[in-house]
Short mmCIF file of the C-alpha atoms (twelve columns), coordinates in Angstrom:
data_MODEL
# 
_entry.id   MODEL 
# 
loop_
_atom_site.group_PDB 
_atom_site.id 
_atom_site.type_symbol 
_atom_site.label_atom_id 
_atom_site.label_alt_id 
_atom_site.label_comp_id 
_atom_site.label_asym_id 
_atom_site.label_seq_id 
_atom_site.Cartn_x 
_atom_site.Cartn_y 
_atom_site.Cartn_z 
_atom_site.pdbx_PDB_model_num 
ATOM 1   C CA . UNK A 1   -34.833 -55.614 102.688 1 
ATOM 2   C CA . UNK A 2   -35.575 -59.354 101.955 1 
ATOM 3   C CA . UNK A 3   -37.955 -61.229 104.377 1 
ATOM 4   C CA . UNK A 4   -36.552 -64.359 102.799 1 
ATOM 5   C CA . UNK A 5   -34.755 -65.715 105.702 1 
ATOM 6   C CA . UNK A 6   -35.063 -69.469 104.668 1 
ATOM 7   C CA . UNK A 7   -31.870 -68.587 102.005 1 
ATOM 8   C CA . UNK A 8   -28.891 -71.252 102.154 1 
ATOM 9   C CA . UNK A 9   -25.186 -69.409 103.125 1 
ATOM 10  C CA . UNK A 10  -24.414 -70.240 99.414  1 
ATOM 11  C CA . UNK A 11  -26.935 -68.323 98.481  1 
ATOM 12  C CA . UNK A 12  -26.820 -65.428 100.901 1 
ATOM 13  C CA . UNK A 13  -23.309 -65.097 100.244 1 
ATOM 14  C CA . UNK A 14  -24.124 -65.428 95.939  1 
ATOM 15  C CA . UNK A 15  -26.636 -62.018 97.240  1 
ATOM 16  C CA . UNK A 16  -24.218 -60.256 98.775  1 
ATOM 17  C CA . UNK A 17  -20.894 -60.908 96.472  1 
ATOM 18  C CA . UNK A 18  -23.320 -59.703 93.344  1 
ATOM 19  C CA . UNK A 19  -24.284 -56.497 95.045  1 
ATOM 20  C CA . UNK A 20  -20.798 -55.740 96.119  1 
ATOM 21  C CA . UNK A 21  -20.022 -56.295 92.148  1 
ATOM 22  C CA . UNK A 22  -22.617 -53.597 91.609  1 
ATOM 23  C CA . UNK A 23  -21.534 -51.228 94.225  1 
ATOM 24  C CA . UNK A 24  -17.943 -51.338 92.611  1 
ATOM 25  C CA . UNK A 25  -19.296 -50.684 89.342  1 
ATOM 26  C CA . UNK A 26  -21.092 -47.933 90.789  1 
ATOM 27  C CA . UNK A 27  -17.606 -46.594 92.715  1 
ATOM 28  C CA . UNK A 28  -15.887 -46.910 89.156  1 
ATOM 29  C CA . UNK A 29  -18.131 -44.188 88.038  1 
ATOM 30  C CA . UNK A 30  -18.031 -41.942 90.449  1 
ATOM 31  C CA . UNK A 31  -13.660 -42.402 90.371  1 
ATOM 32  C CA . UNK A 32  -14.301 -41.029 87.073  1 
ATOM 33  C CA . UNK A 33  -15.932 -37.680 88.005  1 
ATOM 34  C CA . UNK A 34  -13.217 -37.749 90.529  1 
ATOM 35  C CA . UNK A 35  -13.141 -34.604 92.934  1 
ATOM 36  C CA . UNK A 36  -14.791 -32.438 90.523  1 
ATOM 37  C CA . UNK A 37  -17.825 -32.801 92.298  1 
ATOM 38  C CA . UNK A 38  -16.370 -31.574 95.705  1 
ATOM 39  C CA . UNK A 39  -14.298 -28.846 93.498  1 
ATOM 40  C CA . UNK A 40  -17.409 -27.748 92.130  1 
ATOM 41  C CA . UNK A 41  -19.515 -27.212 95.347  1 
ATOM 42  C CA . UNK A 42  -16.200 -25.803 97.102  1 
ATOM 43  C CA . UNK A 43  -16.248 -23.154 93.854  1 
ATOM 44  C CA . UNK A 44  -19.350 -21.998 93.997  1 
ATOM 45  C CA . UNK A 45  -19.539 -21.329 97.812  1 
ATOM 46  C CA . UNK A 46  -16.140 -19.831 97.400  1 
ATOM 47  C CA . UNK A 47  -17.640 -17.460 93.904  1 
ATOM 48  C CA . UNK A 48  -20.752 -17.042 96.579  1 
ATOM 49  C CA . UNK A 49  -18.825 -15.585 99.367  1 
ATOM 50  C CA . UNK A 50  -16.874 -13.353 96.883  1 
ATOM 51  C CA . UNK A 51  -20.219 -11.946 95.657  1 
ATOM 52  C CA . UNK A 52  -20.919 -11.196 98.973  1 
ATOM 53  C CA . UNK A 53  -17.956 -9.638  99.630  1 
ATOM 54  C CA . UNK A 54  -18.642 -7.515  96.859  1 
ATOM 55  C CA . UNK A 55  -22.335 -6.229  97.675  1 
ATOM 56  C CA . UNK A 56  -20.624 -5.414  101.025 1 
ATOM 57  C CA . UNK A 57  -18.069 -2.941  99.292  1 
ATOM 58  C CA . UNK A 58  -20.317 -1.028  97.338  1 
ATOM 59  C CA . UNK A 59  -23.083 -1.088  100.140 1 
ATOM 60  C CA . UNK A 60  -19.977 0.760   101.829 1 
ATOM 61  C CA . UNK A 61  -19.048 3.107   99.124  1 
ATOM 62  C CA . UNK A 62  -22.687 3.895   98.531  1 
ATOM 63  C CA . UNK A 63  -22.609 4.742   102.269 1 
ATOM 64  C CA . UNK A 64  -19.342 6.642   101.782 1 
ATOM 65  C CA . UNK A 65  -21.668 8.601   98.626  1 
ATOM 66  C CA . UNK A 66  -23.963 9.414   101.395 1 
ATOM 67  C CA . UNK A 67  -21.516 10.742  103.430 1 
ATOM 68  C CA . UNK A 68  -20.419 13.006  100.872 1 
ATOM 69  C CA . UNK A 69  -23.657 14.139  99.708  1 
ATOM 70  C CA . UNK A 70  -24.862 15.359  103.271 1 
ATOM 71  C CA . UNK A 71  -20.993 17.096  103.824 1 
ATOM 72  C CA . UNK A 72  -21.484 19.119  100.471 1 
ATOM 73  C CA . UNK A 73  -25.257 19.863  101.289 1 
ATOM 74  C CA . UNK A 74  -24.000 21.181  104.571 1 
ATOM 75  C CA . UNK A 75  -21.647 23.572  102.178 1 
ATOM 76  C CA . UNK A 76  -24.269 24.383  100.609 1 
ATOM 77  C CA . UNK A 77  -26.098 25.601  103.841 1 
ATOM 78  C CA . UNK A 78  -23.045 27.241  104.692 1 
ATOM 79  C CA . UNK A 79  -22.557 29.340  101.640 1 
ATOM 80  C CA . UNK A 80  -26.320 30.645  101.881 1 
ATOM 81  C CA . UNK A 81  -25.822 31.750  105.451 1 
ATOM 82  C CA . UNK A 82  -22.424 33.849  104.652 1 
ATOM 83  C CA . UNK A 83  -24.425 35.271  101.988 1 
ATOM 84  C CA . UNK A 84  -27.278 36.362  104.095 1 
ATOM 85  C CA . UNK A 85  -24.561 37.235  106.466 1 
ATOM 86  C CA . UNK A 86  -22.521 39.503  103.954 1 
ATOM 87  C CA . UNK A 87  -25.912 41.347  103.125 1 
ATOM 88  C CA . UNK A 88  -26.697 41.693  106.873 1 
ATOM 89  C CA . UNK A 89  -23.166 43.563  107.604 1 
ATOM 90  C CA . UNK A 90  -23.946 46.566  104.919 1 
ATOM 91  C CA . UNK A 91  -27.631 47.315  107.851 1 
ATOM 92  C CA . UNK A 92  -25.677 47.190  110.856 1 
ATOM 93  C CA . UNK A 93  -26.381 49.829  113.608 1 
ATOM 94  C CA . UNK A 94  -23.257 49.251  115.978 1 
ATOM 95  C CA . UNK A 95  -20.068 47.401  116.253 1 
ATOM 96  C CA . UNK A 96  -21.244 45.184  118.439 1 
ATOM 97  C CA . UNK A 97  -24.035 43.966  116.294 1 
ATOM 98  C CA . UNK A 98  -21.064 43.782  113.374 1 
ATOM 99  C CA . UNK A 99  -19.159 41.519  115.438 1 
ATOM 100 C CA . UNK A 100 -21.606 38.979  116.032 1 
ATOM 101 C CA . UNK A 101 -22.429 38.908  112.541 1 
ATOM 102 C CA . UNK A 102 -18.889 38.544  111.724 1 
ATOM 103 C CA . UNK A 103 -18.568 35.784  114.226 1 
ATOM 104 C CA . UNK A 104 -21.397 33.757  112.287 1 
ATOM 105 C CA . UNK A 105 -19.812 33.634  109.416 1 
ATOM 106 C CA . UNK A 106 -16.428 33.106  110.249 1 
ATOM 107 C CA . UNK A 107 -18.230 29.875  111.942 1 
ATOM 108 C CA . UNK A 108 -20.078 28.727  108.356 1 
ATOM 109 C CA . UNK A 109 -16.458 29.314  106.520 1 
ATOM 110 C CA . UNK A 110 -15.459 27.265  109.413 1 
ATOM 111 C CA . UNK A 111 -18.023 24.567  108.934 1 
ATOM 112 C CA . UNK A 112 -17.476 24.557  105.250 1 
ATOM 113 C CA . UNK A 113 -13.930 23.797  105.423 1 
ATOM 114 C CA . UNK A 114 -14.551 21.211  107.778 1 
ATOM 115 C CA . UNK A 115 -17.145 19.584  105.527 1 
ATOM 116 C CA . UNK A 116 -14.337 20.057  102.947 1 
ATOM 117 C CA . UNK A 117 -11.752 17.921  104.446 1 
ATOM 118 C CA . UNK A 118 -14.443 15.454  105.639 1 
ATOM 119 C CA . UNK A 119 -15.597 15.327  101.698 1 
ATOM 120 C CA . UNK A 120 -11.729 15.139  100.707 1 
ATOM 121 C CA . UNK A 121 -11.318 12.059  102.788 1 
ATOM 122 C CA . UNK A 122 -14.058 10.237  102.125 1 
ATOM 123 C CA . UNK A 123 -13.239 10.880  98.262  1 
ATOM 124 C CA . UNK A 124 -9.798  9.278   99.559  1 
ATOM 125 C CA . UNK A 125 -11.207 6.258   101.558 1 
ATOM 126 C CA . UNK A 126 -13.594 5.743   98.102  1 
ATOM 127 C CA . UNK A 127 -10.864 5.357   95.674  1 
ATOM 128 C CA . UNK A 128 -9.049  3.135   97.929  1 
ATOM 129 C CA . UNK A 129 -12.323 0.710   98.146  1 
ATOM 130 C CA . UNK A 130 -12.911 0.768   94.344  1 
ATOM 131 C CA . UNK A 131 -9.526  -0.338  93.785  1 
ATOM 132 C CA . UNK A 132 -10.301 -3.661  96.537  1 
ATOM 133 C CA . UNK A 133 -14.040 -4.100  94.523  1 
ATOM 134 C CA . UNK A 134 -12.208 -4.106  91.528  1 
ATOM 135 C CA . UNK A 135 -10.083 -6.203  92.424  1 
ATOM 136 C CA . UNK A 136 -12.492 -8.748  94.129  1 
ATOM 137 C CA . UNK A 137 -14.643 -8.525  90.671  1 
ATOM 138 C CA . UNK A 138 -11.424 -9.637  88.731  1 
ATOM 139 C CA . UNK A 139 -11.147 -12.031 91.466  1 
ATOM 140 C CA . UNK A 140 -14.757 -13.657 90.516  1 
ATOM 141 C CA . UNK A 141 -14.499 -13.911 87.383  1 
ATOM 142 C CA . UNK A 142 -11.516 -15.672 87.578  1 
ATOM 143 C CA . UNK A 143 -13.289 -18.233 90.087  1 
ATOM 144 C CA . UNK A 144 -16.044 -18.285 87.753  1 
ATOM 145 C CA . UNK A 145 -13.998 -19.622 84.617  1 
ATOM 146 C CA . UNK A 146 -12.746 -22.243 86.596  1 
ATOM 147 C CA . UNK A 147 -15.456 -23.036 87.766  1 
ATOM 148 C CA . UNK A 148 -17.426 -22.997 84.355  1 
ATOM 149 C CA . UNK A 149 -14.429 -25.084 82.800  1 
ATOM 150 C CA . UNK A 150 -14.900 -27.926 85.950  1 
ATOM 151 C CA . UNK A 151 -18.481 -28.001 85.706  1 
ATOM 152 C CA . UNK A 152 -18.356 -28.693 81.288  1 
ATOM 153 C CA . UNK A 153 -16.021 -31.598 82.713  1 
ATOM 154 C CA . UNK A 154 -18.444 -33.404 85.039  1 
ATOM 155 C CA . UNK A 155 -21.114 -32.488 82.540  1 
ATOM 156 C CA . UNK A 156 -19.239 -34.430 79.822  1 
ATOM 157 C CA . UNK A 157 -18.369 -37.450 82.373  1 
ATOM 158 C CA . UNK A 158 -21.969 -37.543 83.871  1 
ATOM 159 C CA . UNK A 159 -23.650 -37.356 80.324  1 
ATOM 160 C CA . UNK A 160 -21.538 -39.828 79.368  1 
ATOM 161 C CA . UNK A 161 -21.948 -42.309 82.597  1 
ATOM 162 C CA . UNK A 162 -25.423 -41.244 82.985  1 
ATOM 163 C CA . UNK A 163 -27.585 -44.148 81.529  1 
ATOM 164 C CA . UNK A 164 -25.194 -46.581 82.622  1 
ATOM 165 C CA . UNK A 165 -24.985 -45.316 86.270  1 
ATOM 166 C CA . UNK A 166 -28.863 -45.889 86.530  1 
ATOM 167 C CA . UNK A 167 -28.439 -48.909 85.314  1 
ATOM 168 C CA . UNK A 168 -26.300 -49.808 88.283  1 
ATOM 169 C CA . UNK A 169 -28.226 -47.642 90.839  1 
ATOM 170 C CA . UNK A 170 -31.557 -49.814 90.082  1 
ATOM 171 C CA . UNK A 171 -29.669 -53.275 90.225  1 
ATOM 172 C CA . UNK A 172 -28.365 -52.204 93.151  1 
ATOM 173 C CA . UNK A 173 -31.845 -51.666 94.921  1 
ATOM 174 C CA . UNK A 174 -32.849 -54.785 93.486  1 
ATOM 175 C CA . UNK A 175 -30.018 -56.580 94.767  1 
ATOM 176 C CA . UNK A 176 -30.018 -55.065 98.319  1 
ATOM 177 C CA . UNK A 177 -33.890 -56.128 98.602  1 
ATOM 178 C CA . UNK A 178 -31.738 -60.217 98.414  1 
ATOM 179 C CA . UNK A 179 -29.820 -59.750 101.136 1 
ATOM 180 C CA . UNK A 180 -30.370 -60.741 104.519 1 
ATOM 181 C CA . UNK A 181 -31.087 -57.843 106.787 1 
ATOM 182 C CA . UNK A 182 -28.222 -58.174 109.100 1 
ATOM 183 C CA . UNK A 183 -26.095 -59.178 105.905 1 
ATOM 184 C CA . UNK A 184 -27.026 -56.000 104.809 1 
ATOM 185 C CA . UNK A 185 -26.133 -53.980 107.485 1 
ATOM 186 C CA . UNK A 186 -23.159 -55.865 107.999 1 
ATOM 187 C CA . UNK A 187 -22.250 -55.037 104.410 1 
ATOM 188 C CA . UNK A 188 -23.173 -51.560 104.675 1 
ATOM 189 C CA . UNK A 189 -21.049 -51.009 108.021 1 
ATOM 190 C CA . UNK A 190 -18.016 -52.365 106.393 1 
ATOM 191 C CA . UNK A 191 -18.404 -50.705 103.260 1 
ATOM 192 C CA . UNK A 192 -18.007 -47.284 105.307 1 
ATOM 193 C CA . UNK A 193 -14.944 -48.070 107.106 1 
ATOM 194 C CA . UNK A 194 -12.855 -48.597 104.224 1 
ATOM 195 C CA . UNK A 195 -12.384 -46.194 101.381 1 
ATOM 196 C CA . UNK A 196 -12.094 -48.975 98.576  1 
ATOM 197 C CA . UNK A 197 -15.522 -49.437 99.221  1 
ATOM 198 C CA . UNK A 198 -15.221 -53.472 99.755  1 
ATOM 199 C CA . UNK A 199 -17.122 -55.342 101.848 1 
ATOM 200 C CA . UNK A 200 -17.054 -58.374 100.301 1 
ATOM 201 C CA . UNK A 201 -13.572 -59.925 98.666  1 
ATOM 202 C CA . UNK A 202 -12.283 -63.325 97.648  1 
ATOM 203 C CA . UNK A 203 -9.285  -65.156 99.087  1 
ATOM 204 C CA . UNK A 204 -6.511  -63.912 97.264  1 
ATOM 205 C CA . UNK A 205 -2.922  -66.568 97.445  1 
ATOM 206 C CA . UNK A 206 -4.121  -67.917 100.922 1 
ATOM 207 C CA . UNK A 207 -4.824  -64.410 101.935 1 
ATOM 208 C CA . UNK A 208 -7.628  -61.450 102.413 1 
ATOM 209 C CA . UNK A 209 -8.500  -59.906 99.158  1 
ATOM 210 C CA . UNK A 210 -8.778  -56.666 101.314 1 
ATOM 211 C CA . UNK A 211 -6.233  -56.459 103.655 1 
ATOM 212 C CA . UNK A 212 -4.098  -59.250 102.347 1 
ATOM 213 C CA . UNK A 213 -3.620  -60.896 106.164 1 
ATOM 214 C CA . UNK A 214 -2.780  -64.738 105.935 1 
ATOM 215 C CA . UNK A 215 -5.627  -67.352 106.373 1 
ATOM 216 C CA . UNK A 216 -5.012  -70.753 107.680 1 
ATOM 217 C CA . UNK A 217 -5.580  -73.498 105.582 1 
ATOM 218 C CA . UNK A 218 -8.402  -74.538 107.759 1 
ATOM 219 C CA . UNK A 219 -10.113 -71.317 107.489 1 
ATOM 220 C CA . UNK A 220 -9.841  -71.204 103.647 1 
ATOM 221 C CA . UNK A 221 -11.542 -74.750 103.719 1 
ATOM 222 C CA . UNK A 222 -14.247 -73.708 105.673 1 
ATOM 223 C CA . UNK A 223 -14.943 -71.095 103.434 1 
ATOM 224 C CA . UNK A 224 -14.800 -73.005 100.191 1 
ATOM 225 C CA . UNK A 225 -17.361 -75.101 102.113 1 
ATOM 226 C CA . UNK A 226 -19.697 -72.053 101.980 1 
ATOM 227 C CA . UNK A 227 -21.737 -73.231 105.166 1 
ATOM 228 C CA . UNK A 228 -21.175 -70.089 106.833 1 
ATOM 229 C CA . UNK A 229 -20.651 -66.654 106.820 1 
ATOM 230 C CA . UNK A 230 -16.669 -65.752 107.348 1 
ATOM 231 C CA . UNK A 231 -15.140 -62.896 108.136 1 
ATOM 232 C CA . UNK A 232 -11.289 -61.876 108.243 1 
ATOM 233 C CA . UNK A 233 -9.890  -61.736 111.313 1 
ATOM 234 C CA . UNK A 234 -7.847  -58.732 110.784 1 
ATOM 235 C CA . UNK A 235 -10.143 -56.562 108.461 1 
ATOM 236 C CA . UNK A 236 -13.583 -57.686 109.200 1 
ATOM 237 C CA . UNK A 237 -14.471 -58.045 105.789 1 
ATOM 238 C CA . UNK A 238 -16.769 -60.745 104.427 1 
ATOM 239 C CA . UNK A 239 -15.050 -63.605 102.905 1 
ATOM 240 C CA . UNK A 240 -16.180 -65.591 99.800  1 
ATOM 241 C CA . UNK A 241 -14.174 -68.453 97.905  1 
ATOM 242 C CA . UNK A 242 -12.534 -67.171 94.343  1 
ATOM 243 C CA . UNK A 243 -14.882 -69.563 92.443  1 
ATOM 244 C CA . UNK A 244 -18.020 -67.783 93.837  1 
ATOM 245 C CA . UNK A 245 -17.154 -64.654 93.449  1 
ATOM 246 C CA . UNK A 246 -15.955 -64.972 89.580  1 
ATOM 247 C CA . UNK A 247 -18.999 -67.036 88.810  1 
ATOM 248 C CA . UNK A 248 -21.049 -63.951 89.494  1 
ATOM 249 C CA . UNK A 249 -20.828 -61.434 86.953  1 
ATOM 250 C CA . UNK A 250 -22.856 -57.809 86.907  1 
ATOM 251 C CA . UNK A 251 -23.278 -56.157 82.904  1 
# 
């Protein structure tokens, strides 16, 4: 920020008018790129949440696999035990000792069919995710070629705006070190509050060159006199006479 506080108005108001010139040349720009910027980043948290979506699905069908795995090594269990069992009945002493073998392996059939409609559902409860992951993966790369597509047009914009939007970046830092630091801040607080980004306009058919509000004759003269700083009433924008501000031009 400058330290030169022994400026005329004239010339604090010549600082400030030429960086507003810069900071519109610098808004120009960036209305070029548009919202692509914002569609971008919206994109690729949107393609990130999918993916995450996604690792959650098969994280749960891999769980599901599990599942599975453990029912049809319980079969497995099952089936060896009615085997032993079956070899067990031809030794028995008693009927007694019969039953209770008989018993056991009416339990492991028992088990095993169990396992059998726990394995049948989960084979049910897979299918039904793959047909959601396949679904979300469609779903990506859908995402993805839009958002490929958006990002080779702010490439092209920003390769093309590039040298000249450094250009403007560095005359703007050179500029801002002119002005006044309570200009500055002034012109910075303003600058926010509007969406046009102007801080700074001329006096437009005896009226703001931002918010268009009348301004008295007496007012106007005052600031064609250039002796001090003006603001509009209305809009609280900085007001400069239409001969300073076209006598400043920014290339």
């Amino acid at each position: 920020m400058s330290t030169l506080k022994d400026y005329s108005v004239e010339e604090k108001l010549s600082s400030v008018v030429s960086l507003q010139k810069i900071e519109s040349k610098i808004d120009e720009i960036q209305i070029l790129k548009g919202e692509l910027p914002m569609e971008v980043s919206d994109l690729e948290d949107e393609i990130q949440g999918l993916h995450a979506r996604q690792t959650r699905i098969e994280e749960e069908i891999n769980g599901i696999q599990e599942f599975i795995n453990t029912k049809k090594n319980i079969i497995k269990d099952a089936e060896a035990l009615v085997k032993k069992y079956e070899k067990q009945t031809e030794n028995v002493k008693n009927s007694r000792e019969f039953e209770a073998i008989t018993k056991e392996m009416e339990m492991q059939q028992l088990e095993m069919k169990l396992a059998e409609k726990h394995i049948k559902d989960a084979n049910e409860e897979i299918g039904e995710k793959v047909v959601i992951l396949e679904k979300a993966k469609k779903n990506i790369a859908a995402k993805e070629g839009v958002l490929n597509t958006k990002k080779g047009e702010l490439e092209k914009i920003i390769a093309s705006t590039e040298k000249e939007e450094k250009h403007f970046s560095k005359l703007s830092s050179e500029a801002r070190e002119k002005v006044e630091e309570r200009l500055l801040h002034s012109f910075n607080r303003i600058r926010t509050n509007y969406r046009n980004g102007l801080s700074v306009v001329p006096v437009e058919r005896d009226a703001c060159g931002g918010c268009f509000n009348a301004i008295p004759p007496q007012r106007q003269s005052e600031i064609r006199q250039r002796k001090k700083i003006i603001v509009c009433e209305n809009c609280g924008r900085i007001l400069v006479d239409r001969d300073l501000f076209d006598s400043i031009e920014i290339k």
